[in-house]
C-alpha positions in Angstrom: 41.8 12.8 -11.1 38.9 14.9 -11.7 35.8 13.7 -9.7 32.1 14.0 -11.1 29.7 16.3 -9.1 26.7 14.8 -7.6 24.9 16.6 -10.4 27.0 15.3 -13.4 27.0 11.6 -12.2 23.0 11.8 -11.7 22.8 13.7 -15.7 24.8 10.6 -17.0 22.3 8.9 -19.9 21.8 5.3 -19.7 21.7 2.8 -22.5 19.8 -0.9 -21.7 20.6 -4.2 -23.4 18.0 -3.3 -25.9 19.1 0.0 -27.3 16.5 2.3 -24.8 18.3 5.4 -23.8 17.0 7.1 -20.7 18.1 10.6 -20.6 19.5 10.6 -16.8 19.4 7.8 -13.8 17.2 9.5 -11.9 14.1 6.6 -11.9 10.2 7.9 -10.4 9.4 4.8 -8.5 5.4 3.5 -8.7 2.9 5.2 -6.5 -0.7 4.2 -6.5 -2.2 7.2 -8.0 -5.9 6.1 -8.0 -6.8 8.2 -10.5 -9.0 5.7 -13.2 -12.2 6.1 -13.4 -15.3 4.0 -11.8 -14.7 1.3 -14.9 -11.5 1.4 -14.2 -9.7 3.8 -17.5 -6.9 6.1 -17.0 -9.0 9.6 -16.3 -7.7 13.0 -17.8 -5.8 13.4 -14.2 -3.4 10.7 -15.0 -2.4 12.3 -18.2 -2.0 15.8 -16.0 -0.2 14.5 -13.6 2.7 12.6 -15.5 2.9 15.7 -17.8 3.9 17.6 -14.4 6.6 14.4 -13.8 8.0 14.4 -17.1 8.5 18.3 -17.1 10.1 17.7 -13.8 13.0 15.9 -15.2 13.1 12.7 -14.5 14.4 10.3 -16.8 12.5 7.1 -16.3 8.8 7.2 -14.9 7.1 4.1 -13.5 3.4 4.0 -13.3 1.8 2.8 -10.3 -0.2 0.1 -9.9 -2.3 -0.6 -13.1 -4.0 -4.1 -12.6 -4.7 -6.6 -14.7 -8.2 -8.1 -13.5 -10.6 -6.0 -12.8 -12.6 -8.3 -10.6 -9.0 -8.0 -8.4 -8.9 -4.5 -7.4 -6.0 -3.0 -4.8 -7.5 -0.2 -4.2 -10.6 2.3 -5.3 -9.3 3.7 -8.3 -7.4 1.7 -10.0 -6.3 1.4 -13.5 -6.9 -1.7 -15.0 -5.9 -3.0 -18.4 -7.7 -6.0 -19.3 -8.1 -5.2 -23.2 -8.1 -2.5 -25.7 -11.2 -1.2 -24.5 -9.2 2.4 -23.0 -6.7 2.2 -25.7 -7.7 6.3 -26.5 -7.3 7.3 -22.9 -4.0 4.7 -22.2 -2.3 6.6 -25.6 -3.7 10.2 -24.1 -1.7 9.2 -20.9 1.4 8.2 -22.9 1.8 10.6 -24.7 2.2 12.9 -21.6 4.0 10.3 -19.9 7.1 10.5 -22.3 7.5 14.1 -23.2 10.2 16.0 -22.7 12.2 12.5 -24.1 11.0 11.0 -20.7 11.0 7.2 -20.7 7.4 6.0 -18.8 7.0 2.4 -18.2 3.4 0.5 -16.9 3.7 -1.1 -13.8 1.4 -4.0 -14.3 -0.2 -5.6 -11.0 -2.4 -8.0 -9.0 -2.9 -7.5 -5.4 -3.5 -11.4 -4.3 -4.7 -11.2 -1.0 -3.2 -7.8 -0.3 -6.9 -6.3 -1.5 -8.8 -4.5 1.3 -11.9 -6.2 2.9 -15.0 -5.2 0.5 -13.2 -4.2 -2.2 -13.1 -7.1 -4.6 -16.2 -9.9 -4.5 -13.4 -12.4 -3.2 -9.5 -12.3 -2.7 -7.5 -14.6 -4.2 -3.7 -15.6 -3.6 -1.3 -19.0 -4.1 -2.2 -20.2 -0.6 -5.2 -19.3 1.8 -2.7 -17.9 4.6 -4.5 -15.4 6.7 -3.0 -12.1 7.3 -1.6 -11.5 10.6 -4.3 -11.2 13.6 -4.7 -7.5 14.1 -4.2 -6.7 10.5 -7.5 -9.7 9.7 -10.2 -7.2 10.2 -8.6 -5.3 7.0 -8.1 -7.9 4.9 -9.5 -11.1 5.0 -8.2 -14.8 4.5 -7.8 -15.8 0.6 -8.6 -18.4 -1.3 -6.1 -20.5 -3.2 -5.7 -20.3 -6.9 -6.2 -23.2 -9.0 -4.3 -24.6 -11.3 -6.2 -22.9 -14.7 -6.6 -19.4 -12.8 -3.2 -19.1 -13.0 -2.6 -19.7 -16.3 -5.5 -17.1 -17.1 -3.4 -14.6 -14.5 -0.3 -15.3 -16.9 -2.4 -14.9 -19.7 -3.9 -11.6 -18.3 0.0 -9.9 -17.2 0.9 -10.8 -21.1 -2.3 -9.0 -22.8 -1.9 -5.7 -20.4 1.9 -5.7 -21.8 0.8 -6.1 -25.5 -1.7 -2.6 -24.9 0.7 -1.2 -23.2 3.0 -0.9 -25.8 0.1 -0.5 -28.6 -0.6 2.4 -26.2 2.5 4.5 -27.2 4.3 3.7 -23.5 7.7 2.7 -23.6 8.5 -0.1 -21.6 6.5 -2.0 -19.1 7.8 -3.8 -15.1 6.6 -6.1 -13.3 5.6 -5.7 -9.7 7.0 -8.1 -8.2 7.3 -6.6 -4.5 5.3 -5.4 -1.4 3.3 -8.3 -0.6 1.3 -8.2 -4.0 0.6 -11.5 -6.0 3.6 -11.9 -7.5 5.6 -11.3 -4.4 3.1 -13.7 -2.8 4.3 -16.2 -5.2 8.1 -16.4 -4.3 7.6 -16.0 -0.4 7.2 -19.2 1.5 5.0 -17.8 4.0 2.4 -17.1 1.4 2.6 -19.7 -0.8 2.8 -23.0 0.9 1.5 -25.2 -2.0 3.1 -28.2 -2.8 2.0 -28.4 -6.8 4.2 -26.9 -9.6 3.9 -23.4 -8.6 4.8 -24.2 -5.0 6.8 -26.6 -2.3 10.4 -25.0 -3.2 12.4 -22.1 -4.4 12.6 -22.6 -7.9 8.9 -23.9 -8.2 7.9 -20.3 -6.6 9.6 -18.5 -9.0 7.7 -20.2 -12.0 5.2 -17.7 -11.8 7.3 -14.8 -12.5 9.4 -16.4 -14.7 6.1 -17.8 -16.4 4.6 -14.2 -16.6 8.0 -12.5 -18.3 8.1 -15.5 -21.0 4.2 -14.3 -21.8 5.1 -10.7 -21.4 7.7 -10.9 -23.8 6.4 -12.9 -26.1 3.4 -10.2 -26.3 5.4 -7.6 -26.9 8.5 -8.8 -28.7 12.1 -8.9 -28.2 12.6 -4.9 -28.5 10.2 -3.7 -25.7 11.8 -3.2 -22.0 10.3 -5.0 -19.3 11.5 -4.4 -16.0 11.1 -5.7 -12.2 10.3 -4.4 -9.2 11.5 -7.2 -6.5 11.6 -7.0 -2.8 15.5 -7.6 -0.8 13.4 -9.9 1.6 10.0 -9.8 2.8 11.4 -9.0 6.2 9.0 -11.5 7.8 9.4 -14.4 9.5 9.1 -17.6 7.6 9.0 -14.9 4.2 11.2 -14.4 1.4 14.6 -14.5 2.2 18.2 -12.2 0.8 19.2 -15.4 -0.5 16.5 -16.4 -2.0 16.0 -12.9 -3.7 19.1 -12.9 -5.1 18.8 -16.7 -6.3 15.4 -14.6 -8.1 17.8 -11.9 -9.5 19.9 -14.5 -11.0 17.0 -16.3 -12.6 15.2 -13.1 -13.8 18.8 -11.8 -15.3 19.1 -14.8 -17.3 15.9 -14.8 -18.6 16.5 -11.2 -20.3 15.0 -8.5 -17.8 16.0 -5.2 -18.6 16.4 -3.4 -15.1 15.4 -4.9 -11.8 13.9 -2.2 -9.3 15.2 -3.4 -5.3 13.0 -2.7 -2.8 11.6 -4.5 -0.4 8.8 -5.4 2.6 4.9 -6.3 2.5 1.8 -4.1 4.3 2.7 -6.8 7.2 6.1 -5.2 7.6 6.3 -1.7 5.2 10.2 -1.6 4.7 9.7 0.2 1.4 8.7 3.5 4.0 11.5 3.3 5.8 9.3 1.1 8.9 12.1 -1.5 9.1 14.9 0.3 8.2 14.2 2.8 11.2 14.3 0.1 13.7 17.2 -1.4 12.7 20.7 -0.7 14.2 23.1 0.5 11.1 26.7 1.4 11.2 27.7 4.8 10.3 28.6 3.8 6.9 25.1 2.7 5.8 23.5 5.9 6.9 25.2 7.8 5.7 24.6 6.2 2.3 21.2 6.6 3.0 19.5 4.2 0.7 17.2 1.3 2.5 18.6 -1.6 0.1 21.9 -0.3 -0.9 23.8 -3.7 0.8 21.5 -5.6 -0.9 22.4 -4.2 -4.5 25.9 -4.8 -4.2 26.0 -8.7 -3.8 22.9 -8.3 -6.4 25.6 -6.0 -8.8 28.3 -9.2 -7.9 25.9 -11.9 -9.0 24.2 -9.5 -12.4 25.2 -7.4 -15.0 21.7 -6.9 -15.6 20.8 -2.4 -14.7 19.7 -2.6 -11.5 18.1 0.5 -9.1 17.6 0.6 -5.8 14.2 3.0 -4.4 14.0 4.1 -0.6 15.7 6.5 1.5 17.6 8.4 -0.7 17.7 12.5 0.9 20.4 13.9 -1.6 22.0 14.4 -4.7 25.6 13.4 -3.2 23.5 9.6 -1.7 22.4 9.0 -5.4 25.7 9.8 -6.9 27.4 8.0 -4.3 25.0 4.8 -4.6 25.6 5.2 -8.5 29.7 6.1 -8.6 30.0 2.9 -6.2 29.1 0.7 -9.4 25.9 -0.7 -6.8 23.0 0.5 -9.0 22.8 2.4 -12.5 19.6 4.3 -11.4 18.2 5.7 -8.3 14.5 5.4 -7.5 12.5 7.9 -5.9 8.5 7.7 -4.9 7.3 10.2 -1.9 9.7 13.1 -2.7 8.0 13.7 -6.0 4.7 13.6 -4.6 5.3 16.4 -2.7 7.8 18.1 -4.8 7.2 17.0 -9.0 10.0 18.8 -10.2 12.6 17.2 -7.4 14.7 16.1 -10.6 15.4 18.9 -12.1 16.1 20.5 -8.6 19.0 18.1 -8.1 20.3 18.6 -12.1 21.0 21.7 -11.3 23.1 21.0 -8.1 19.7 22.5 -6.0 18.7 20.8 -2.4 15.1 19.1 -2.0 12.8 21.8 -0.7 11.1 18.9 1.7 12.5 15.9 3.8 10.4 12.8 3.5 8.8 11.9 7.1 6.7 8.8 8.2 3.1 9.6 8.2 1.5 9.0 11.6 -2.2 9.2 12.8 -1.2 8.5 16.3 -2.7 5.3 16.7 -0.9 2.6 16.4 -3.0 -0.4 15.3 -3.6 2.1 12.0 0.2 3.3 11.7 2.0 0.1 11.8 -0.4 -0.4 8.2 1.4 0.1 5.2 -1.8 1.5 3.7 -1.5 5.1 5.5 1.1 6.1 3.9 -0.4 5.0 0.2 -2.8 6.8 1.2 -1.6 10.1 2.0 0.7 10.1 -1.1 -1.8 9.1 -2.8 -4.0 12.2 -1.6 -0.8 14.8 -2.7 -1.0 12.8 -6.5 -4.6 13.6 -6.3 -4.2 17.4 -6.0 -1.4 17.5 -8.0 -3.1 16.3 -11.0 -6.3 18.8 -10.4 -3.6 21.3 -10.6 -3.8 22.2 -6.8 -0.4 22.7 -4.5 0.5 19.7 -2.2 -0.4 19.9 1.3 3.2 18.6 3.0 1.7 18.9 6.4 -2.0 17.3 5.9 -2.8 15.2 8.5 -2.4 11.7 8.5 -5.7 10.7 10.8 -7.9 13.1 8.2 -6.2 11.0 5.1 -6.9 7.3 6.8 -10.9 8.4 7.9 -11.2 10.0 4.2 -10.0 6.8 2.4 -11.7 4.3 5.1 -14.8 6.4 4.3 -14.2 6.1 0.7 -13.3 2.5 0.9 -16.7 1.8 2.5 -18.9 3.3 0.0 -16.9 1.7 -2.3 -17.6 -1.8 -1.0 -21.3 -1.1 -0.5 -21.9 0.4 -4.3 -20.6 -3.1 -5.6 -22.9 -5.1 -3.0 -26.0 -2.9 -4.6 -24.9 -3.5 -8.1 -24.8 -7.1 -7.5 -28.1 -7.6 -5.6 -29.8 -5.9 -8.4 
């Protein structure tokens, strides 16, 4: 029997339930890019830099991080669609998104509690659960929503998705992992309310089941929407396997078009390889190489929704592997194309990644065991790829964290002038 090479099985086009057909399965996983502008609009950078992507080869690109309150920042820099207001800058930015027939899709977001002390006037999250202790001088304790702000947060996720698609981009997901509000939502350590959005498994997923129904319904029964969901929360008390794949059976029924698997918060960063590296694994699973991989199969048993898995992949023969297994119809990758944009085409054309991912470390470890160094530092590489400047693969990591802690200061004490004047 003739077997595929890595490069054919990754070239193979995929067809969703609603007729899109993306071009490969290779998938460019969200980064926070913080590239909008001080009023939060996509700047001329964004459009730059997914021009760079889409040349690269990938076939589905997934923005990072665009919110959908503007009083609920994740970081300096953030997109945020709250109306039509950008819609000239939002179409400028789509239109490079999806050239070269590349599929781009808006990853719309809300960071809960996960928002840096300073940033936003107030945090808000399901429950007022603090962070951990050494992590509390970072962010601080929440306050719980009420009943009416989250209807106006559904509300909010549904208008983004209705500009989004009036903005020319074609397909929108759902963040729905790493610790952020949605993810805050479904994990029982979070959210420990005991009204309708609370109190037991299927009352935590209302929300996201709440915010598709809106989503859809804004941008009617053509338009992909996607998820991104964490495996497990991989803390104690948090979002369990089972209870992620009782998720991925709710969300499949409900119509998503592909669910993304990742997986982790800032509390415990699995989606950088922080848990996976600590945990024993048979030879089989590394050599597979994907973070999630295990988790995708009993999600591909209970589904026949697309699913992709993001993290860990190093090669063209762990993507076709994780792909000709019948796991997962797309392979995600984040960190690789910020150092190297046209990775894609690289491994098309049966060519090895010129660089191997590594952890970013400042040496000090109250700062590394933060999820937020490494956003950071990729974050920096997006930066200079958009001005049109090479990466930097072997910037340091201390000089990153002091440049965005520096940034993230002045930030916090421009918004406290603009409000005492």
């Amino acid at each position: 029997m003739h077997t595929m090479t890595p490069a054919a099985t990754l070239a193979q086009s995929l067809t969703l339930t609603r007729g899109m057909v993306i071009k490969n399965r290779l998938l460019k996983s969200a980064m926070s890019e913080a590239l909008g502008t001080r009023e939060g609009a996509p700047s001329p950078g964004l459009a730059q830099l997914y021009r760079i992507w889409a040349a690269g080869g990938v076939g589905l690109c997934v923005t990072g991080n665009v919110m959908i309150d503007r009083r609920a920042l994740g970081e300096p820099g953030n997109v945020v669609i709250e109306d039509a207001r950008d819609l000239p800058a939002l179409q400028a930015w789509a239109q490079a998104a999806t050239s070269h027939d590349t599929q781009c899709w808006v990853q719309l977001n809300h960071p809960g509690k996960q928002a840096p002390k300073g940033l936003n006037r107030e945090t808000v999250a399901p429950s007022a659960v603090p962070f951990r202790r050494d992590m509390q001088s970072f962010f601080a304790t929440p306050r719980a929503l009420d009943s009416a702000e989250i209807d106006d947060l559904i509300d909010r996720y549904a208008t983004a998705a209705g500009v989004v698609r009036q903005a020319g981009f074609s397909g929108v997901q759902i963040h729905g992992a790493h610790g952020y509000l949605v993810s805050q939502f479904l994990s029982p350590h979070h959210n420990v309310r005991s009204d309708e959005w609370g109190g037991s498994p299927e009352k935590r997923r209302r929300f996201v089941l709440a915010v598709y129904r809106a989503m859809r319904a804004a941008v009617g029964p053509d338009f992909p929407i996607g998820i991104k969901l964490n495996s497990a929360d991989f803390q104690r008390g948090g979002f369990t396997e089972e209870e992620s794949l009782d998720t991925v059976r709710a969300l499949a029924e409900a119509g998503l078009d592909l669910i993304e698997i990742s997986g982790g918060t800032y509390e415990a960063p699995a989606m950088t390889g922080a848990h996976a590296n600590k945990t024993p694994k048979r030879d089989s699973t590394r050599q597979r190489e994907a973070y999630f991989l295990d988790f995708a199969e009993k999600a591909r048993a209970a589904v026949k929704t697309p699913l992709a898995v993001t993290g860990g992949f190093r090669s063209a023969q762990g993507m076709a592997q994780a792909i000709s297994s019948g796991a997962v119809d797309m392979v995600g990758m984040a960190r690789a194309l910020a150092v190297e944009p046209d990775l894609p085409a690289r491994l098309l054309s049966s060519q090895p990644p010129l660089h191997q991912i590594k952890p970013i470390t400042t040496g000090i470890k109250a700062i590394d065991k933060l999820g937020l160094l490494e956003v950071s530092w990729y974050t920096g590489q997006l930066k200079r790829i958009s001005q049109g400047l090479p990466v930097k693969p072997g910037e340091s990591g201390l000089w990153v964290f002091l440049k965005q802690a520096w940034h993230m200061l002045r930030a916090g004490q421009k918004k406290k002038r603009l409000r005492a004047s």
